[in-house]
Structure formats: C-alpha cells, structure tokens
BAFI-731074 format. One record per residue (C-alpha): x, y, z; chain. Coordinates in Angstrom, 2 decimals, padded with zeros to 5 digits. Layout:
BEGIN
ATOM_X_Y_Z_chain
ATOM_X_Y_Z_A;
...
This chain:
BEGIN
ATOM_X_Y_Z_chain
ATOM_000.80_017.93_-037.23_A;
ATOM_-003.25_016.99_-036.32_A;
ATOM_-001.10_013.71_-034.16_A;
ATOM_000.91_016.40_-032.35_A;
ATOM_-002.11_018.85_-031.41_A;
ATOM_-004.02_015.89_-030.60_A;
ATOM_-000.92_014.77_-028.34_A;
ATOM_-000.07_017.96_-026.82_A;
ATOM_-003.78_017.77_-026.01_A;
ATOM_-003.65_015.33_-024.04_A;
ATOM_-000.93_015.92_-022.16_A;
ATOM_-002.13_019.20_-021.19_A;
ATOM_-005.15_017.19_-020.15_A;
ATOM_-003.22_014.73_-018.00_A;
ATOM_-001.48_016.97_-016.41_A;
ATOM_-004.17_019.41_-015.28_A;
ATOM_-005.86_016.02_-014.12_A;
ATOM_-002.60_015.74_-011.68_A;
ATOM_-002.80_019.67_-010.68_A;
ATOM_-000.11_020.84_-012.96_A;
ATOM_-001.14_023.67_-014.85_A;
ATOM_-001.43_022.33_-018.54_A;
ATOM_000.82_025.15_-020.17_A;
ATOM_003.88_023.79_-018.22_A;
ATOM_003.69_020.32_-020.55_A;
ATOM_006.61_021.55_-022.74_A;
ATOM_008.68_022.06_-019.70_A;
ATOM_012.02_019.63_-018.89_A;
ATOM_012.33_017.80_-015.83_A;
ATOM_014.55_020.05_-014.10_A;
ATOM_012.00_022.88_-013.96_A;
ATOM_009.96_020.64_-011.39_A;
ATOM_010.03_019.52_-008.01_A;
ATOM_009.94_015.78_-006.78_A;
ATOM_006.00_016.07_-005.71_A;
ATOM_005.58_017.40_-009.58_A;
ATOM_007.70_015.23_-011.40_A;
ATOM_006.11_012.01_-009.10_A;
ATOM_002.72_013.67_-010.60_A;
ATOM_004.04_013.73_-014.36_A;
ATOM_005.00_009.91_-013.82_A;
ATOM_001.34_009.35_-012.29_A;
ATOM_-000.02_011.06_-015.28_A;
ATOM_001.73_009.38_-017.69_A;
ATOM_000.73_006.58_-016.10_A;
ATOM_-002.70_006.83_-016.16_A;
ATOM_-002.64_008.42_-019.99_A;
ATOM_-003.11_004.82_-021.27_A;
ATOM_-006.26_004.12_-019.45_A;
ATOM_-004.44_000.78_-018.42_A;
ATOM_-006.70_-002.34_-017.27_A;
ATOM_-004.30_-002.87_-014.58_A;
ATOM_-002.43_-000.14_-012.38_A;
ATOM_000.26_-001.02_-010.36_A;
ATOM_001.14_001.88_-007.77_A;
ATOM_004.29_001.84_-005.93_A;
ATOM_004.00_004.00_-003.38_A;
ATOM_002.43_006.42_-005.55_A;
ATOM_001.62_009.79_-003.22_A;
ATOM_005.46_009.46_-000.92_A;
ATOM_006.42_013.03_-001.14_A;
ATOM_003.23_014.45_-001.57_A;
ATOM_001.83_017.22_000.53_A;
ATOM_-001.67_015.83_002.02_A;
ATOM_-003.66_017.87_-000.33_A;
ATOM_-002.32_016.74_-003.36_A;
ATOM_-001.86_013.42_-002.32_A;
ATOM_-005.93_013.76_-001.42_A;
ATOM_-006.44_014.80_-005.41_A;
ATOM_-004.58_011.76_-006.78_A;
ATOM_-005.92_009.26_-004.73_A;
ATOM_-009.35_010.69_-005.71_A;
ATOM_-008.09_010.99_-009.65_A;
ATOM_-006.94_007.17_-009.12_A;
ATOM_-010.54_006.39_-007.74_A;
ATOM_-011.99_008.11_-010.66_A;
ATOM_-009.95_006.59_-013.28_A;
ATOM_-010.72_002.97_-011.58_A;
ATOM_-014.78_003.39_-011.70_A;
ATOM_-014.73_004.72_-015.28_A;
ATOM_-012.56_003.10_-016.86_A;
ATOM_-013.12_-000.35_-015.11_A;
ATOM_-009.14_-000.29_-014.26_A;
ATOM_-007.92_-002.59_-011.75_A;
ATOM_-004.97_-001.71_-009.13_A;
ATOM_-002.04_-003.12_-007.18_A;
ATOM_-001.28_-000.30_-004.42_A;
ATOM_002.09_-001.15_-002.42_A;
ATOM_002.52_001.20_000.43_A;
ATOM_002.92_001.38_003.82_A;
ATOM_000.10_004.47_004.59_A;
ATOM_-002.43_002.45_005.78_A;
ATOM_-004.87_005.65_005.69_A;
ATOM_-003.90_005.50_002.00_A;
ATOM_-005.56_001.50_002.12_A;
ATOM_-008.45_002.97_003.64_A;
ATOM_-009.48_005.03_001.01_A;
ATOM_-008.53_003.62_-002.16_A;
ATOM_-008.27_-000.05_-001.58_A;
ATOM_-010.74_-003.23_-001.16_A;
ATOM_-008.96_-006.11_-000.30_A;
ATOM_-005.54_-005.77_001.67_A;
ATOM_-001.87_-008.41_001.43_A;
ATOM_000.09_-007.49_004.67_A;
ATOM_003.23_-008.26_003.97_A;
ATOM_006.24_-009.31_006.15_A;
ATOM_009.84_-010.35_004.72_A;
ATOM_008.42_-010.91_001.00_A;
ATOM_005.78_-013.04_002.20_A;
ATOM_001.86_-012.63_002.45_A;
ATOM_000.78_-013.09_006.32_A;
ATOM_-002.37_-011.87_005.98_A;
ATOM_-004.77_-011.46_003.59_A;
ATOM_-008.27_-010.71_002.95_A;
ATOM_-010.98_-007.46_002.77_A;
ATOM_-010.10_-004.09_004.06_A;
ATOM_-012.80_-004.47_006.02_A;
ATOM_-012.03_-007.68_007.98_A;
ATOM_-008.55_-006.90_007.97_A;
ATOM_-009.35_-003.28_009.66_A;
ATOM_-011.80_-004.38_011.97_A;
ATOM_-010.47_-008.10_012.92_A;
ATOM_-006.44_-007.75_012.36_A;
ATOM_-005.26_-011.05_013.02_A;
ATOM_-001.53_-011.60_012.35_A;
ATOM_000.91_-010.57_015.35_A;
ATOM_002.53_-007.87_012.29_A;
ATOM_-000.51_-006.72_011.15_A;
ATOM_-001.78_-005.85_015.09_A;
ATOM_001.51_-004.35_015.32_A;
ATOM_001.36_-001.92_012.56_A;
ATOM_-002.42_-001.05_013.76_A;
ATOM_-000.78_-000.41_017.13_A;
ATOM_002.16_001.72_015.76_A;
ATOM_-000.47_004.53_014.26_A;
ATOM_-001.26_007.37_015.97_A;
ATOM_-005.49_008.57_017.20_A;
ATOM_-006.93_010.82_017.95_A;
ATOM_-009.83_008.86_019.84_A;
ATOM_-006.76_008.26_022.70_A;
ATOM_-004.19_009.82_024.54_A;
ATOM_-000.78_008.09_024.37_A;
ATOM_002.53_009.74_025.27_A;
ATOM_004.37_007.55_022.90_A;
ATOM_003.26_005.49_019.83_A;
ATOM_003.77_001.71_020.41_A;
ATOM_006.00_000.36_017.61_A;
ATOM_007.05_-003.20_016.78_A;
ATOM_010.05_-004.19_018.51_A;
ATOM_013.56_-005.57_016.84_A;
ATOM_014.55_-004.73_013.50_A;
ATOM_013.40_-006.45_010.50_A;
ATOM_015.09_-009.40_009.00_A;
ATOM_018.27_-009.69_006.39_A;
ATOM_016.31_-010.20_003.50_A;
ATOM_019.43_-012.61_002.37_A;
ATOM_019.33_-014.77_006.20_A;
ATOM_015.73_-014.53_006.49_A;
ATOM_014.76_-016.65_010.00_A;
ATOM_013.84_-020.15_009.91_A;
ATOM_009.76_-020.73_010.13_A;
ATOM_008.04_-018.03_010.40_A;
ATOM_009.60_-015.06_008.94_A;
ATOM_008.36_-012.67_011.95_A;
ATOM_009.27_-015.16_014.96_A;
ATOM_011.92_-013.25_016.68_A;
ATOM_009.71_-009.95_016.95_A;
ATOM_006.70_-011.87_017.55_A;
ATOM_005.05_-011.99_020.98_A;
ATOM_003.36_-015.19_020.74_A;
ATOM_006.40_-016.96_019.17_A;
ATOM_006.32_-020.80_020.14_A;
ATOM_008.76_-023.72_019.08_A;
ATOM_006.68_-024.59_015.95_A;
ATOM_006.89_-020.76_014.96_A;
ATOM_010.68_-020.86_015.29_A;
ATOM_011.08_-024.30_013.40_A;
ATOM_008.76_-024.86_010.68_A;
ATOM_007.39_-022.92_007.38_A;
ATOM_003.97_-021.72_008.31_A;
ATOM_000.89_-021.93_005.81_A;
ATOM_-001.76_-019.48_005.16_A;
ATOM_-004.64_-020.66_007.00_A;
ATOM_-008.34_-019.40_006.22_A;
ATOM_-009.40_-017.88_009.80_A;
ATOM_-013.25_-016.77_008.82_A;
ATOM_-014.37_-016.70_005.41_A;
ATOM_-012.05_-015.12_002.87_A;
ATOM_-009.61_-014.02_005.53_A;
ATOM_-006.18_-015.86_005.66_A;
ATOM_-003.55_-015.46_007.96_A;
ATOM_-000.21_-017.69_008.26_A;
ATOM_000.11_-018.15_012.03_A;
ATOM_-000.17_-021.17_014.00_A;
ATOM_-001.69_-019.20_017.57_A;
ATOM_-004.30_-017.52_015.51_A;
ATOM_-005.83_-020.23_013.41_A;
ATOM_-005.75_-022.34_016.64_A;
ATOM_-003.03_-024.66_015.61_A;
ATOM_-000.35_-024.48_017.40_A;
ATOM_000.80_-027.95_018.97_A;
C-alpha cells in the first residue's frame, strides 16, 4: 500500500511536470488526446531520471506552448540530473534551443556534423544549406520559401556516391561515382563533400 501511494505520487508528479493535471493519472488512454497521450509517454519517459534520453521527435503534435514547456522540462531534467540526449527531429528551431552539437542527416548517413553553433552560423553541406534555405524569416521578405529540389532517395536503391548527388547543385563526376568520407572542414566540424573540403579532382 505505502509502494502504491508512493507510486501514484509520482505519477501525479510527472504528469503535472508535462501540464496534465495530476488527478487525471488514473485515467485510460482513450480519455486523452494525441498532444496528451505524446506527454504521458514523455513523462514516463523521463520518470526514470535516465542517463541517456533518446527523443524521437518528441513535441510533433504539440501546440507551440506546450511544446515550449517540454522542451524547457527536458532542459531541466538534463542540467539536474546530468542526463544526456539524442534529439531526432526535423524542427531545427527545436535544435536551437535544446541541443549542442548537431548530425544532419541525409539517406541514413551523417553529412555533417559538428556544434550547433558552427553548424548554424557556417552550414557547409549542399543539404544542410538547403534546409537553412527552406525556413521561413522574418528578417526578409520572400514570396515563396526556397525548398530543395527532387524527391528524396529509395531508401532500398539509394544513389551511387554521394547519397544527395542528384539534388545537389554542385554535383561533379566524383560525387556521382564514388563513396564520399567525412572530412574535418575547421576544427570539430565534419562534412562529407568533396567541393566543400576542397577536394574535388
């Protein structure tokens, strides 16, 4: 009985830390939403204070305010608690807040790598500049966003050399031919393409 009020507990406690009110914690899954039930998994989540977090995509479906409160209960949990994190997601205002170093990456495969910081202010891969370029400001006018063209591969006929080739505006022979390495462009900032590290033959 004191292992269930202790339990119970804490689940209230986890789930008021995700901005569910802590008297619904004897409720069923049905009786939520998606944004509430994608909080109860969060919570659950976090109830173990793990040393590693991985986070797939872990505020999709979330209205901006909430996903503001998990990101910051995340942050929390990280400083006090000394937890480390893998975030996979595609909100790159989501890497800005939570994240330190940043793996762009294309087809299943790393192209660029390295601290949110040099990634943000020096993107190097063509992929990465494209998804930079494909995000709305409000610093310019633009009439339409400027997304990356083609599709991306079949993950099953993935293209020979470099994975990103035939969407890639500085595509060469090499690029189209041969498996590209990551290549360390400043210090601690790798990038697999042969234009930007200068290697291209």
């Amino acid at each position: 009985a004191a292992g269930d009020a202790q339990a119970n507990a804490q689940a209230v406690k986890m789930l008021e830390t995700v901005g569910i009110p802590g008297e619904r914690f004897d409720e069923y899954p049905h009786q939520f939403s998606g944004g509430m039930k994608q909080r109860v998994v969060i919570a659950m989540a976090l109830a173990c204070s793990p040393e590693l977090l991985l986070a797939d995509e872990p505020t999709t479906a979330l209205d901006v305010t909430i996903q503001a409160q998990v990101l910051e209960m995340i942050a929390k949990l990280k400083q006090n608690f000394n937890t480390s994190m893998i975030m996979i997601t595609h909100n790159l205002g989501v890497v800005a807040e939570v994240c330190d170093d940043l793996a762009v990456i294309y087809a299943g495969e790393i192209v660029e790598l390295g601290s949110k910081e040099a990634i943000f202010d020096h993107a190097s891969h063509p992929y990465t500049r494209g998804l930079f370029g494909a995000v709305p400001t409000l610093a310019e006018e633009k009439d339409r966003l400027n997304p990356i063209s083609g599709l991306p591969p079949d993950p099953s006929n993935l293209p020979v050399g470099c994975h990103f080739n035939p969407r890639c505006p500085l595509a060469i022979d090499p690029c189209r031919n041969e498996k590209i390495a990551l290549s360390e462009i400043e210090p601690g900032h790798f990038c697999r393409c042969i234009r930007v590290a200068g290697l291209e033959r």
